[in-house]
C-alpha positions, 0 to 999 in steps of 0.5 A, a space after each residue: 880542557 877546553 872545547 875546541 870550535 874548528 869543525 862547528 865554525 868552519 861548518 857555520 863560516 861554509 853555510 854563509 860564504 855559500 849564500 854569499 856566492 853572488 856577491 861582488 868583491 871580498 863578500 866571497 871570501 871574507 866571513 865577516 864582509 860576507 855575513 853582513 852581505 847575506 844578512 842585509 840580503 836576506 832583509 831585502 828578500 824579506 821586504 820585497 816578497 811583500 813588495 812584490 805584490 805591491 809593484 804587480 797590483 800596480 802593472 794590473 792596474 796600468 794595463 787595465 787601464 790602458 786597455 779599458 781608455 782603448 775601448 772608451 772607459 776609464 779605469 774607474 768606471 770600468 771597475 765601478 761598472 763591475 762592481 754594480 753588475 756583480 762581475 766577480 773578475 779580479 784586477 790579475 785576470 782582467 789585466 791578462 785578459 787585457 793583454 792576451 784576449 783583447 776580444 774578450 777585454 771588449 766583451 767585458 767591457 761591453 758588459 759593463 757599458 
């Protein structure tokens, strides 16, 4: 006798029309559309975790030097600057103190001149 599959497939097509709720089109409905959808989303998912920390760096970076042009100095030599005085401040709390405390931006940015 052979072992039937209904209960463990139905299981297995449930969890990834699940995942598939968001999509578009026959992607909800359909198991086959809908497990190319989530895997190709779950790779997605997968690179831009790592992308994200790429795209962030690069916001920080922009505003630091926005801020830093503001008050006479360019980003380079703001980072420069820091370094040689052995200001341990990263590129994430220099850009919030960029955008949320201007005051204290300037201070560092005395510091550093």
């Amino acid at each position: 006798m052979r072992a039937q599959r209904s209960v463990p497939a139905r299981n297995k097509h449930k969890k990834i029309l699940k995942l598939a709720k968001g999509m578009q089109h026959y992607r909800t409905r359909s198991f086959r559309l809908a497990k190319q959808g989530v895997i190709k989303a779950l790779r997605y998912a997968y690179r831009d975790r790592r992308n994200k920390k790429r795209d962030l760096r690069a916001i920080w970076i922009t505003r630091i030097n926005n801020a830093a042009r503001e008050n006479g100095l360019t980003y380079a030599k703001l980072i420069a600057g820091l370094e040689a005085k052995k200001i341990a401040l990263d590129r994430k709390v220099l850009a919030e103190l960029a955008v949320s405390e201007p005051a204290a931006f300037k201070a560092v940015i005395e510091a550093v001149k």
